[in-house]
N, C-alpha and C positions, 0 to 999 in steps of 0.2 A: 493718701497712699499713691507711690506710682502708677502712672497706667501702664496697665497689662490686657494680654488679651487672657480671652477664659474658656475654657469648654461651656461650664456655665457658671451660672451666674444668680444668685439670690437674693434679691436687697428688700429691703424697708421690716425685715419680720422681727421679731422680738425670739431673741437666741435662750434657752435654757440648755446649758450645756455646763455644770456643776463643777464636773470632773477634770473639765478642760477650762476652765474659769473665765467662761462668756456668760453670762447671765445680764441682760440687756437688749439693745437694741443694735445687731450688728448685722452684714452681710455675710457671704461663704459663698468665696469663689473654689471652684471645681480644673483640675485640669489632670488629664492622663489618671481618671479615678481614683488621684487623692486629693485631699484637701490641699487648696493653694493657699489659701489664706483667710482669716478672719477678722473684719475690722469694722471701725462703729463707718465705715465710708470706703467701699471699693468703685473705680470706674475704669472704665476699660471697656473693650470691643469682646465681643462672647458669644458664642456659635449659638448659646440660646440662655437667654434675660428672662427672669420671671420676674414681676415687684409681686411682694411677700407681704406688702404692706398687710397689718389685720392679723396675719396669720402667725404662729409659734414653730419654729425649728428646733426639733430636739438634736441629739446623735440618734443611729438609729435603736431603735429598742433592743436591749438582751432580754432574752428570758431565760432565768437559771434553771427551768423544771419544764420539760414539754416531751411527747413521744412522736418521733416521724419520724419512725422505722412504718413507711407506710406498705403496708400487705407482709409483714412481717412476725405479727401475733395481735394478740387480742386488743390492743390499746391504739394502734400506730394508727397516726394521719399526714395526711400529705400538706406541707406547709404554706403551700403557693397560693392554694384559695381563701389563706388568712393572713399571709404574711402582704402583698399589697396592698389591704385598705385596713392593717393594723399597727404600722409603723415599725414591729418588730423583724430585724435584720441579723438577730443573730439568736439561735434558737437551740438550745442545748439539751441534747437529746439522754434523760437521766434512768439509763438502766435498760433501756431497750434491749441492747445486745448484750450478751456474754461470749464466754471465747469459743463457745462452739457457730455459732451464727453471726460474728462481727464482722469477717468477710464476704455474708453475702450484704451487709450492711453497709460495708465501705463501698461495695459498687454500687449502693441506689445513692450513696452521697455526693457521688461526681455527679448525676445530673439535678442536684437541687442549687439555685441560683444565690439563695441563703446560706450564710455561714450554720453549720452545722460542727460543736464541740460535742464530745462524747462520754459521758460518763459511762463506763464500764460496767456491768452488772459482775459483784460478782460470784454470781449463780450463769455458770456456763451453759443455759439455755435459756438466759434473760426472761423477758417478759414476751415469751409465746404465749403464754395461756393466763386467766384470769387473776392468778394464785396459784399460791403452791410452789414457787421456783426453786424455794428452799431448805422444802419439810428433807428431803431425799439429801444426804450430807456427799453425795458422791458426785451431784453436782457442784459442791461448790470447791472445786480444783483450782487450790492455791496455785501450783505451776502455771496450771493453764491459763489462768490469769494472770500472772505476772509475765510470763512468754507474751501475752497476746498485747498487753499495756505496753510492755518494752518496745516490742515491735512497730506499733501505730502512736509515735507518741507525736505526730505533727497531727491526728484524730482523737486520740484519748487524753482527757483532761482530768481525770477523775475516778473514782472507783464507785459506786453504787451499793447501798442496801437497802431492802424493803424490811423491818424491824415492826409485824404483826401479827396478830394469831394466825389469819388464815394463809401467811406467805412463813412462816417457822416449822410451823407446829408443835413437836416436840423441843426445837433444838434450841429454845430460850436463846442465851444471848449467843450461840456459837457462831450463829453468821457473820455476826458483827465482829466477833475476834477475828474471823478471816476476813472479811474485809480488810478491816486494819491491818492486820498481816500484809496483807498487799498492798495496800495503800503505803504501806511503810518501806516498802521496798523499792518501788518506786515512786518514791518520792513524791506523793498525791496527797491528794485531799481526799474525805470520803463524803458523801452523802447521804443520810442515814433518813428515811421515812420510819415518822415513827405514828402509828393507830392502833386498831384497836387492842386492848389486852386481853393475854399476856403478850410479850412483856410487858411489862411496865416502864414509859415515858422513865420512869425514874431510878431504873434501873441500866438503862441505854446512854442515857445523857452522860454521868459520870467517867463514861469508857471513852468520850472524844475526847478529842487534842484539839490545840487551839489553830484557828484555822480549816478546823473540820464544818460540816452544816448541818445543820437542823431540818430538812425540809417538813412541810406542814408546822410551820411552828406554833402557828394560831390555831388547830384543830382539836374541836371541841370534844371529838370519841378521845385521842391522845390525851388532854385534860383532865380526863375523869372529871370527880369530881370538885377538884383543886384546880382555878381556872390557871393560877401561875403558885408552880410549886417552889420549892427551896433551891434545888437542883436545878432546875430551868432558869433559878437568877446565879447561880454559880457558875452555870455553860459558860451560860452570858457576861459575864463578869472577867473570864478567864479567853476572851477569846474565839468562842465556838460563834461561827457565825445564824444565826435565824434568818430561814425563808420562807414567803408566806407557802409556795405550794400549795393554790388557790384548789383544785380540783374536784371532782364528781360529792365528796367528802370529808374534805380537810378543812375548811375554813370556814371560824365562827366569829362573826362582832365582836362577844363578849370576851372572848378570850385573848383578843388584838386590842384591845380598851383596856383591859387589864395591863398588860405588857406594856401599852402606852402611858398610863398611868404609872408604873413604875420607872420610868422612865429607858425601856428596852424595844425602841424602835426598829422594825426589821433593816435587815442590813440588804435584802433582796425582792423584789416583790416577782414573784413569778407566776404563773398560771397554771400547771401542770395538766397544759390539753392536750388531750385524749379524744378516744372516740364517742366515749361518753358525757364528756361534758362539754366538748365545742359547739354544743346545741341547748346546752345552758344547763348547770348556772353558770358557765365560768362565762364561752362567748370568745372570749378576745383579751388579750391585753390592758385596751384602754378601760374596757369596762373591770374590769379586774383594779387600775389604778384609780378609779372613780369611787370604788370602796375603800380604798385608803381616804380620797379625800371626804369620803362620808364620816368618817371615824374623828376628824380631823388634824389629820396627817397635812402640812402645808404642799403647794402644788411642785415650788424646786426637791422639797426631801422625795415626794413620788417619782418625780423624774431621776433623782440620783438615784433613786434606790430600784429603777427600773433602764439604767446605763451604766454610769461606769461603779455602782457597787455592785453588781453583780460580776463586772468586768474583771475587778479586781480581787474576787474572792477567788476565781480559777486565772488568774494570770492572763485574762485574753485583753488581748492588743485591737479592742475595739468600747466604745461607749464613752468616750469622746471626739472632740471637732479639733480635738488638736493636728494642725499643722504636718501634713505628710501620712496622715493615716489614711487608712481606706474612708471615700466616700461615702461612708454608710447615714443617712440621714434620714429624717420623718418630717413630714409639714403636719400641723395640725389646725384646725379652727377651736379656740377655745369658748364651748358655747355655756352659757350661764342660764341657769334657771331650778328647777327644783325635781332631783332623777332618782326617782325611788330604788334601791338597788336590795338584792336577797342576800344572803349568805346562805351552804348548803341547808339548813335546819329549819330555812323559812323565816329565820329574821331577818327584817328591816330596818335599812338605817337611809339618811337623803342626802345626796351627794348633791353642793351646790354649782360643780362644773362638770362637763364632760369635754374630754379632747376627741375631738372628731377627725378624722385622717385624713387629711387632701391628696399627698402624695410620700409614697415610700421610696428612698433610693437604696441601689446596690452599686458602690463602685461608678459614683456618679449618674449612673442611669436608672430611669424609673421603672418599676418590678409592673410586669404587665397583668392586667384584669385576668383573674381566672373563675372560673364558675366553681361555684361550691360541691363539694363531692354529695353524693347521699349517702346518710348513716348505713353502715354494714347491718347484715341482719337482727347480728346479737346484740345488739345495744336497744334498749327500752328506752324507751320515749312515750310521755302521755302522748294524749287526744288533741293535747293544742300544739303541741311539739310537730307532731305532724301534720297535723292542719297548716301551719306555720311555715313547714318544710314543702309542701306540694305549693302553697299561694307561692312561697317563693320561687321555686322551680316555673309555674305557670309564667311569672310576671317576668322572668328573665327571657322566659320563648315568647312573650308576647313583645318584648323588646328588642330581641334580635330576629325577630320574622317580619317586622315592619321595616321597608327601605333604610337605608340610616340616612340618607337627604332625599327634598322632592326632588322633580326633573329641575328647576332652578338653581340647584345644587351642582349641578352638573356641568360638564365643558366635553367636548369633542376631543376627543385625546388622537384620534387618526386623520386627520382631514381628508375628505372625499375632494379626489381631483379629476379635471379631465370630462369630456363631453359625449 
């Protein structure tokens, strides 16, 4: 290819890029934080050369299900101290807000470095509190929901439900009919979480449109006792998209074995962290994608199905390397060996890889180190969970209270002159 010069510069790494159809061994030059080009041989002059050689370049990661609305209500966390050593660059925040609280939510969005899309809750006091946004039907104001969508629609992507006993109560499916109400009106998608009953999984599914999502589609309390019902292959059949919406209680082995076995692979793999479970089970992304390939999900379907299929179920204009898009990307080391992984209920399955993060990009530049917050009060955690959480804490101040080079390290930045 011509020489160019480059902001930067990436060569020898092996590309998975699905969506954008690099799958191989190619370079990705950078320039003015879009993508300049990709090819199996870039050379040229570049303000800064990395060789890649060894390592895996995805796009950077979407995740279709996460809450950072941070200090916002009961679930929300701040994306920064997992969004650089998790690859994930674009983070889609599903129901946090509704339209009484999504203005104080569009201004914690300007200072997050991460693409943030919005799913809309809607129950016009979102997910302040644990449960419950729903029981009360005078929260869920069609107007005010479809006012607040119309308004923010370069922030709203979507519409939000929580479809469960302790988020309904009485109101069976009524949520969902307004959602859809709205969702219809403005021209959305909806996202329907579906646990424990009542409702019934199998009462909820039948009411999407194609194009609409499943989140938790693997979860074992939504299952019953039918790990893949009739309805669940008719969603699926018709359109409705499945996401895993890994979180504190959604996601079982057995029930993602099934659906694999019928041949209804998710169209999304998301995490849905929280404050509850960014401390496990869920963790992260990559580990989240290490349980797919426990299952035996192949490593490019995890990757599409954690870029540009989630990209493409809410129309964003990110989760590939194509040419002129934003430089959103992830380095990875893909390490091999034998990683025991949980699902919520305590089964085990072994995941023969783990992608490891070496570096996350925004917009061509790398998302800087931030220290991990400590869980809020209310969130439960065993005995090793905090054990776990203080060693970590210690071993970070035992690492930044040590010099970071000896005097050898060092040079005279002022010179002493004069006698």
């Amino acid at each position: 290819m011509q020489t160019m010069g480059w902001d930067l510069l990436l060569t020898g790494a092996e590309v998975i890029d699905v969506g954008g159809g690099h799958v191989g061994r190619f370079d990705v030059a950078v320039q003015s934080g879009r993508v300049a080009a990709v090819a199996p041989r870039l050379t040229g002059d570049a303000v800064r050369h990395l060789d890649l050689t060894g390592k895996v370049i995805t796009p950077g990661l979407v995740d279709l299900h996460t809450h950072v609305f941070a200090g916002g209500g009961y679930w929300g966390i701040d994306p920064a101290p997992i969004a650089w050593r998790s690859g994930v660059t674009t983070w889609v925040d599903a129901g946090s807000s509704g339209a009484y609280n999504f203005p104080a939510f569009r201004e914690r969005l300007s200072g997050y470095q991460v693409k943030v899309p919005v799913l809309l809750h809607v129950s016009a006091i979102g997910l302040t509190g644990q449960e419950g946004e729903a029981r009360d039907l005078k929260h869920l104001d069609v107007p005010a929901a479809i006012a607040t969508a119309q308004a923010n629609r370069e922030h709203i992507v979507g519409i939000k439900v929580r479809m469960a006993r302790g988020t309904v109560g009485g109101n069976a499916l009524e949520p969902l009919h307004r959602a859809i109400e709205v969702a219809t009106a403005c021209q959305l998608p909806v996202m329907v979480h579906i646990g424990d009953r009542p409702p019934n999984a199998e009462d909820v599914v039948p009411l999407l449109r194609p194009g609409d999502i499943i989140t938790h589609c693997a979860s074992g309390i939504a299952a019953g006792p039918n790990l893949l019902t009739p309805q669940m292959r008719e969603a699926y059949q018709r359109g409705v998209a499945f996401d895993i919406g890994h979180g504190a209680g959604s996601f079982a082995f057995d029930v993602l074995e099934a659906q694999l076995a019928a041949g209804m692979p998710p169209h999304s793999i998301s995490t849905d962290l929280h404050s509850r479970c960014v401390h496990g089970p869920v963790f992260d992304m990559p580990t989240t994608m290490a349980k797919m390939l426990a299952v035996g999900m192949p490593l490019e379907q995890v990757v599409q199905a954690a870029t540009a299929g989630p990209a493409r179920l809410l129309d964003l204009d990110v989760g590939t390397l194509a040419v002129g898009s934003r430089a959103d990307l992830a380095v990875f080391t893909v390490v091999e060996g034998r990683f025991e992984l949980v699902d919520v209920h305590g089964n085990r399955r072994t995941s023969p890889l783990r992608l490891h993060n070496e570096a996350t990009y925004v917009a061509g530049q790398p998302l800087p180190a931030v220290a991990p917050e400590p869980p809020p009060p209310w969130v439960p955690l065993t005995s090793a969970q905090r054990s776990a959480f203080s060693h970590q804490q210690q071993a970070v101040r035992r690492l930044l209270t040590e010099p970071l080079v000896d005097p050898d390290g060092l040079e005279e930045q002022f010179p002493r002159h004069g006698g």
